[in-house]
C-alpha positions in Angstrom: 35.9 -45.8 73.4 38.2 -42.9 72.4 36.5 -39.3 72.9 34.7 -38.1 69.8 36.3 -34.9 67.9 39.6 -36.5 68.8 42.4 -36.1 66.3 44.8 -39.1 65.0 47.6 -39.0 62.6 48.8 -42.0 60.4 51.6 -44.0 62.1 54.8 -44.3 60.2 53.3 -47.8 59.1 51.1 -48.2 56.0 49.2 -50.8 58.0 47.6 -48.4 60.5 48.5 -51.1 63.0 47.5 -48.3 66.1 47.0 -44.7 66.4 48.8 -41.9 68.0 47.1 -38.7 69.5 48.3 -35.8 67.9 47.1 -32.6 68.8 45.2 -29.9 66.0 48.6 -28.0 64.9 50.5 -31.4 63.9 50.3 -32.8 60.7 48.7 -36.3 59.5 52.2 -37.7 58.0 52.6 -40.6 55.7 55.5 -42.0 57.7 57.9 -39.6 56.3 58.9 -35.8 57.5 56.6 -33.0 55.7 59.8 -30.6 56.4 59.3 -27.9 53.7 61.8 -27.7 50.8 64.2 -25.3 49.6 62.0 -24.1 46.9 64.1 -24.7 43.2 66.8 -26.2 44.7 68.1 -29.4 43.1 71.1 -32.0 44.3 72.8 -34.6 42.5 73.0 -38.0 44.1 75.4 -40.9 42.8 77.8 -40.8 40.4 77.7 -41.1 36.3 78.2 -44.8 35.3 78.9 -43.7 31.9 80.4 -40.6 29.7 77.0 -40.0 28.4 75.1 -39.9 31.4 77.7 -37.1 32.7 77.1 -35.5 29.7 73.6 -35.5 30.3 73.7 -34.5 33.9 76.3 -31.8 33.2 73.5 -30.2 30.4 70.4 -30.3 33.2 72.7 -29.4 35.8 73.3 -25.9 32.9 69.8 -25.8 32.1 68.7 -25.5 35.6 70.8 -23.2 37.0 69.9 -21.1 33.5 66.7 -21.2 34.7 66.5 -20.6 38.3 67.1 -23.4 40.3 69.9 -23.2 42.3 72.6 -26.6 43.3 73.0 -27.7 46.7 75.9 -29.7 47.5 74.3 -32.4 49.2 71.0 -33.9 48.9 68.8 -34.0 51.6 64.9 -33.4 52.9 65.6 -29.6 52.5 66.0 -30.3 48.4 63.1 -29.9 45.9 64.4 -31.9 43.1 66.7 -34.8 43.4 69.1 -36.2 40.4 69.4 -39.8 41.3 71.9 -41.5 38.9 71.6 -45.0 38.7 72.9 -48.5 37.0 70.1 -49.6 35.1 71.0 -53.1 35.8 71.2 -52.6 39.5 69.0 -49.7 40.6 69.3 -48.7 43.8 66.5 -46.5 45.6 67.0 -43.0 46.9 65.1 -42.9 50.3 64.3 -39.4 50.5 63.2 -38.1 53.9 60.3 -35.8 53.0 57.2 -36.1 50.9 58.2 -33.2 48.9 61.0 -34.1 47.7 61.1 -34.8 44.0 63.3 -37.4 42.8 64.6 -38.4 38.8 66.4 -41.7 38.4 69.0 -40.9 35.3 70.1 -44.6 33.5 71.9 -44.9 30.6 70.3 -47.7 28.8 72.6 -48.0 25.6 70.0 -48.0 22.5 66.5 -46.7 22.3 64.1 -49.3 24.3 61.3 -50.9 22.3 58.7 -50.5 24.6 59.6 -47.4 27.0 57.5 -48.5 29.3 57.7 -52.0 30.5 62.0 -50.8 30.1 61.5 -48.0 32.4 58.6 -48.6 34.8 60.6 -51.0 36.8 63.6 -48.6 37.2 61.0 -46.0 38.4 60.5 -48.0 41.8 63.5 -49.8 41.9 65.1 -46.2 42.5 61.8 -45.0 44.5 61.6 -42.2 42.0 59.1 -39.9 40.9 60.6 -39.6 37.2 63.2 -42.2 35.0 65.1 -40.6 32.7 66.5 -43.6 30.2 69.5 -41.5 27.9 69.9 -43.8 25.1 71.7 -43.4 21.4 69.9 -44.2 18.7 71.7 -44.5 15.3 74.6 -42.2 16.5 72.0 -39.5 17.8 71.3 -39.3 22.0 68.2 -39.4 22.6 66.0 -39.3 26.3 63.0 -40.8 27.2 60.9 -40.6 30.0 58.3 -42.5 32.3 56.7 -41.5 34.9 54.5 -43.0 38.2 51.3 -42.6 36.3 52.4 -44.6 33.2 53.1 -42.0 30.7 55.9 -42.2 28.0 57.8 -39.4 26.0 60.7 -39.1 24.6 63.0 -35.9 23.3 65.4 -36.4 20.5 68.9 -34.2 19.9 68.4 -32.2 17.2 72.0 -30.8 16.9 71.8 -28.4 19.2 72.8 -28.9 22.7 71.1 -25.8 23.7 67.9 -26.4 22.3 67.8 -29.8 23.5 68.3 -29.6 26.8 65.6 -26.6 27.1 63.0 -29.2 26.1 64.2 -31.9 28.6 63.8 -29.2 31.1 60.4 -28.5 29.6 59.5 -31.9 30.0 61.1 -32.5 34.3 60.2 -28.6 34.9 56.5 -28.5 35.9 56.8 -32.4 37.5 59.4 -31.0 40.0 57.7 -28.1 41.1 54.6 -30.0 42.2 53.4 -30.0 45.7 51.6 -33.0 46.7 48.5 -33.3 48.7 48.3 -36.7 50.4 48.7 -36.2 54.0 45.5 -37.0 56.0 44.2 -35.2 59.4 41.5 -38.0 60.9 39.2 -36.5 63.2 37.1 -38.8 65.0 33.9 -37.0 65.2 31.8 -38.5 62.9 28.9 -38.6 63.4 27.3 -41.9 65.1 24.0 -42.3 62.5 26.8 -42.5 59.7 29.3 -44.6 61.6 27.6 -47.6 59.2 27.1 -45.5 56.5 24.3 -43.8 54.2 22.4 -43.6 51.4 25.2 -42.2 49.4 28.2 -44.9 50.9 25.9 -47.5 49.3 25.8 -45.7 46.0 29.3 -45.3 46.4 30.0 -49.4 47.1 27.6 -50.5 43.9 29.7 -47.6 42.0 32.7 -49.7 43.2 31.4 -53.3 42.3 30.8 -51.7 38.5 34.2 -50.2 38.7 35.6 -54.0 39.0 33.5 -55.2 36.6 35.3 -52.9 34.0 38.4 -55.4 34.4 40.4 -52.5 34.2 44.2 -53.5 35.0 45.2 -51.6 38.4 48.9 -52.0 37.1 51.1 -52.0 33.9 53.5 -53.8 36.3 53.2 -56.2 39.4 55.4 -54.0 41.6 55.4 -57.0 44.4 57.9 -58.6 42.3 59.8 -55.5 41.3 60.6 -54.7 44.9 61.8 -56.0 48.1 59.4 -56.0 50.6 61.3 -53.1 52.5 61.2 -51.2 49.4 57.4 -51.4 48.9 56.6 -50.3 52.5 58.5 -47.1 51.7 56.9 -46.8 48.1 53.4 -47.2 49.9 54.7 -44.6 52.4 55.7 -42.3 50.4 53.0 -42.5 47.6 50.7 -42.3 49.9 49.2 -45.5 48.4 47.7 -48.5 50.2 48.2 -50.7 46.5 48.2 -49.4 42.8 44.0 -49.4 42.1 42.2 -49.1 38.7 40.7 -45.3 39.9 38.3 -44.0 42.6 35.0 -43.1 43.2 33.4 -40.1 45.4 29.8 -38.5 45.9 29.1 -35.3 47.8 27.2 -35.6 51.1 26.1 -31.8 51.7 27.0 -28.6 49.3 28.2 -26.8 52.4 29.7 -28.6 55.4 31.6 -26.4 58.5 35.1 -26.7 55.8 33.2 -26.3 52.8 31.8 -29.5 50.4 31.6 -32.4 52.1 31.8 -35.7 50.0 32.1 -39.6 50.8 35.3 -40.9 48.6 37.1 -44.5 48.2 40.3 -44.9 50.1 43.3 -45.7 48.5 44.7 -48.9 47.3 41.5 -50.9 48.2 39.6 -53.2 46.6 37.1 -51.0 45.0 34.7 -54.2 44.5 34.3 -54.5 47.9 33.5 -51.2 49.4 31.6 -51.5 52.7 33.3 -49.8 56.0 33.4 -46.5 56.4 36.5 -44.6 57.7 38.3 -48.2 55.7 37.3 -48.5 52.6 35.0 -45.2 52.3 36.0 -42.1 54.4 33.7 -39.0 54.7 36.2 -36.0 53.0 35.1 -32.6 55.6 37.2 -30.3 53.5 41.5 -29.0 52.8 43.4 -27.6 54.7 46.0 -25.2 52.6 48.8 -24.2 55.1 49.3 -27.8 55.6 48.1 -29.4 52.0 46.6 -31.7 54.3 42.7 -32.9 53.7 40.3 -33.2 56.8 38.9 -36.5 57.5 36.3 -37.5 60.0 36.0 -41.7 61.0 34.6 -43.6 63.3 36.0 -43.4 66.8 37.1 -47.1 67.0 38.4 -47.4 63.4 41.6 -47.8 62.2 41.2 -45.4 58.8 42.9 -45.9 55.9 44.3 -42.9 53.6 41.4 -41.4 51.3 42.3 -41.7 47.6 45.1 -39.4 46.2 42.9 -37.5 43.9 40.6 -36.0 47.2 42.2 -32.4 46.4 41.1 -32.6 43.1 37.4 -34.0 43.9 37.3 -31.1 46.4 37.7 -28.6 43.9 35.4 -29.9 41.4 33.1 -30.0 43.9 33.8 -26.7 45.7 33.6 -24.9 42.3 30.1 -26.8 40.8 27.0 -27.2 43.2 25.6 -29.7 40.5 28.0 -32.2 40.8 27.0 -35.2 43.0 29.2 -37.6 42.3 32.8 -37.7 40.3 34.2 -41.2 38.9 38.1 -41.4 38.1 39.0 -44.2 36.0 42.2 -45.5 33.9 40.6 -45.5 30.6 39.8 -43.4 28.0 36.7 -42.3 25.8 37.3 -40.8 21.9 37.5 -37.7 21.6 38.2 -36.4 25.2 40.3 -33.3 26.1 43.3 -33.8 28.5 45.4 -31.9 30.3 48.3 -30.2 28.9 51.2 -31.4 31.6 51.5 -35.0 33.1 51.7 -33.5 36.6 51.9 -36.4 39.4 48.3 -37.9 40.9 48.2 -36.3 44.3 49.5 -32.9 43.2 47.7 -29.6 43.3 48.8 -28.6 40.1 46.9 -31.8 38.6 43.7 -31.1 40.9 44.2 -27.1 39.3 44.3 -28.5 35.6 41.5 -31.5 36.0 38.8 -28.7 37.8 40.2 -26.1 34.7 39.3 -28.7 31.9 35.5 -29.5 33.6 35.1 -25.4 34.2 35.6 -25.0 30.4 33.3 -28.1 29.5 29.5 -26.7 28.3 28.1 -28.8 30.8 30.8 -29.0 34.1 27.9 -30.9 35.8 28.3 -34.0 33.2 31.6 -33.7 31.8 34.4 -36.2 30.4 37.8 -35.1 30.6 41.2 -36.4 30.3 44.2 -36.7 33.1 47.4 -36.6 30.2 48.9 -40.5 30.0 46.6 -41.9 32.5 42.9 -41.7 32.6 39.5 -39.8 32.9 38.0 -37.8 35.7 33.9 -37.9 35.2 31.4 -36.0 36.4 27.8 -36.5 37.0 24.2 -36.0 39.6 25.2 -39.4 40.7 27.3 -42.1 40.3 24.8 -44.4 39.2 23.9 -41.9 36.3 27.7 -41.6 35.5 27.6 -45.4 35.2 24.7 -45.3 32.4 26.0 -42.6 30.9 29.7 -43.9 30.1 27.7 -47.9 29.0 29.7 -49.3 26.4 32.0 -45.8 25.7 35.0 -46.8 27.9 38.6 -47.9 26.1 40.5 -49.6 28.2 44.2 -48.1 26.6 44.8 -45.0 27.4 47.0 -43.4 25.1 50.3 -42.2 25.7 52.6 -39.6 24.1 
């Protein structure tokens, strides 16, 4: 048996076939570099397939550069945002080296697609992107639309003005790009042995999961197994962070006040949410953030091999952090009338979506039960438990979430 209050970082292997020691100044990865970026730098990778796409990348290369970003001549793990320009009949990925890179596929699909997203989705991961960015015509007039990982649709329409319209596509990549994600994972092994099988609250937390699958809510617009080749969905699991696409994620806090602040229970990513019942596997005991390293602090069994804690931990940590009377927070892809959402689609795993979700409960009359809205994607609930967030939501849930 390994030594409790040992630390292990994720292999480069989204299997977690066997463990490495790693001492407490490395970094949990998620088999990529976390080298830090050039903050707003950009690089262009590929070359225009058409006269309108090098028209297009000509007027965000402008816009950027208007704004403050700066163009590096190659692109590499030192870039923050990378312009990926691809043939949308035979996408090819950009394997990026770090985690914060941020990466927009640019295709030039002819005409305006019909349905943006089921056009656009599989381009996303064919090109491993974060962002597509389909430039179309539509009677005479250029047009852009966009999709992103979370599902959303927009779209921005030339107005006559060059100037104008590119300031709104910039409006629109802007706050994506800027992002920093949140999904590396320390795992210390020094749980305690009374929870190594769990606890009152990790079997709230696996009948929450069992009423999460009843909802039947679709993990995926897309079955992404098809889309890519196997090599390609290792590294889209890698570099997501993502053990599968899942239907949302469930978490319920432990003590107010651990050693790191709020300690909470919270479903892993890209498990089967029906059939929650290991800790460190399918439920993994959140200790608290680290923000030097946007890495969050895990403690598992010493003999388990742990999977990664859902993407939206940062964002669970602040809720609870922030509201003592929150026990227990439900995410799911769905949507109830009436619900305010954020303003920006920022990308799940992001501190800047964690920032608007815990602004939007703050501002609710009652942040211990609130409903609010993640833009294009789903709700974040709060509630004393998860079983009272279940009763609470009977019957209210829509399973299409509405996009913009």
């Amino acid at each position: 048996m390994k030594a409790a209050g040992a630390l292990y970082a994720v292999p480069a292997t989204s299997s977690c076939r066997e463990h490495r020691p790693m001492t407490r100044t490395e970094t949990a990865g998620i088999g990529l570099a976390r080298t830090s970026v050039e903050p707003r730098s950009f690089a262009l990778n590929g070359e225009p397939r058409t006269a309108r796409t090098r028209w297009f990348t000509e007027g965000l290369q402008r816009v950027m550069v208007e704004r403050g970003y700066h163009l590096l001549d190659t692109p590499g793990p030192n870039v923050q945002v990378i312009v990926h320009q691809v043939d949308p009949e035979r996408a090819r990925p950009y394997r990026r080296k770090s985690a914060p890179t941020f990466v927009v596929a640019v295709a030039d699909v002819g005409g305006s697609p019909t349905d943006l997203l089921r056009t656009g989705y599989p381009l996303l991961v064919r090109a491993l992107a974060n962002l597509t960015v389909m430039v179309a015509v539509d009677d005479g007039v250029p047009s852009v639309h966009f999709v992103t990982l979370e599902q959303g649709t927009y779209s921005v329409r030339h107005e006559g003005d060059d100037v104008d319209f590119f300031a709104r596509i910039f409006e629109r990549i802007e706050p994506l790009a800027s992002s920093r994600l949140v999904i590396a994972n320390e795992f210390r092994t020094d749980l305690p042995e009374e929870l190594w099988q769990g606890d009152e609250t990790t079997a709230q937390i696996r009948r929450a999961g069992e009423r999460l699958g009843a909802l039947d809510l679709l993990p995926a617009a897309f079955p992404i197994e098809e889309i890519l080749s196997e090599r390609d969905l290792r590294h889209v699991k890698l570099l997501y962070g993502i053990g599968g696409l899942s239907y949302g994620n469930v978490s319920a806090r432990r003590t107010e006040d651990g050693e790191l602040g709020p300690e909470y229970w919270m479903s892993a990513s890209g498990v089967d949410k029906s059939d929650l019942r290991e800790v460190g596997r399918h439920v993994l005991l959140v200790r608290g953030y680290d923000p030097e390293r946007d890495t969050m602090i895990l403690s598992v069994p010493p003999d388990v091999k742990p999977n990664r804690v859902s993407v939206d931990a940062i964002e669970h940590w602040m809720i609870y952090r922030e509201h003592p009377e929150v026990g227990a927070i439900l995410h799911v892809h769905a949507w109830m009338e009436g619900t305010r959402a954020t303003e920006i689609n920022f990308p799940c795993g992001t501190v800047e979506l964690a920032g608007a979700v815990a602004d939007l409960v703050r501002a609710d009359p009652d942040p211990g039960h609130a409903v609010v809205g993640q833009r294009n994607h789903g709700l974040t609930i709060t509630g004393e438990s998860l079983d009272e967030i279940f009763a609470r939501i009977d019957g209210k849930l829509v399973r299409k979430v509405p996009m913009d």
